[in-house]
C-alpha positions, 0 to 999 in steps of 0.5 A, spaced: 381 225 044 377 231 048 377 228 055 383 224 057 382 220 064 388 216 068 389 214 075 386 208 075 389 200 077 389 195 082 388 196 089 386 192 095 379 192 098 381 199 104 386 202 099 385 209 096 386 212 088 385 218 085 382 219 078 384 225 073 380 227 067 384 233 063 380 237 057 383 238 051 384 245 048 378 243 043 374 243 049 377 248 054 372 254 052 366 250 055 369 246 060 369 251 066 362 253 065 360 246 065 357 240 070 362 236 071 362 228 073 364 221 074 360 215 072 362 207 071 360 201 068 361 195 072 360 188 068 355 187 065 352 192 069 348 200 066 353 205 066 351 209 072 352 216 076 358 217 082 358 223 082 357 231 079 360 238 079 356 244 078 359 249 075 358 253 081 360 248 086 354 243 088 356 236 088 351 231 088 354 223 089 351 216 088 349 214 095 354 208 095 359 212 095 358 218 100 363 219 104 369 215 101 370 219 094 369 226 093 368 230 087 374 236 085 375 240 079 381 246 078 379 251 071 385 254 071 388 246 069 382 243 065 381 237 070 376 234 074 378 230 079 375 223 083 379 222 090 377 214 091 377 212 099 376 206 102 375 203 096 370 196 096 370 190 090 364 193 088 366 200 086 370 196 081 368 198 073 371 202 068 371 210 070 368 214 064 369 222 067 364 226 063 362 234 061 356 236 061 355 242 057 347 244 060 345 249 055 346 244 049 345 238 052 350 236 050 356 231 053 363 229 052 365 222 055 373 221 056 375 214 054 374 210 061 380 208 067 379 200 069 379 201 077 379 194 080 378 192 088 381 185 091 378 183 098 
């Protein structure tokens, strides 16, 4: 497994998760000049894209999510973050993080987190 993502489960509707995606060593070269990001999959739903992180810095959210989650990454640890505020039903779905290597095109997907949202 190249992307290891956690911090998923069961919260109430208002409630707050933090999700947490470490690289392994087979691709920990090309992860700190990478874009990184979250995506999800609700279902019977497209995957689609909450949120990424240039390797620079700049950070792009879907339009559902600004201002509830936010977008971090630590180099020196390998690891991207999604901080998950005022959480909703609808933000339920699989959570999969995501390396984008630019130059190659190329994408390294983590095994997903299942995060659900009760009313």
């Amino acid at each position: 497994v190249q992307l290891q993502a956690s911090g998923g489960g069961l919260v109430q509707a208002g409630g707050s998760l933090r999700l947490s995606c470490v690289a392994s060593r087979a691709i920990s070269s090309v992860f700190n000049p990478s874009t990184l990001g979250w995506f999800r999959q609700a279902p019977g739903k497209e995957r689609e894209l909450v949120a990424t992180m240039t390797s620079r810095g700049t950070i792009n959210y879907a339009d559902s999510v600004k201002g509830r989650f936010s977008i971090s990454r630590d180099n020196a640890k390998k690891t991207v973050y999604l901080q998950m505020n005022n959480l909703r039903p609808e933000d339920t779905a699989v959570y999969y993080c995501n390396v984008h290597i630019v130059p190659l095109a190329r994408h390294y997907w983590g095994q997903g987190t299942q995060v659900t949202v009760s009313s």
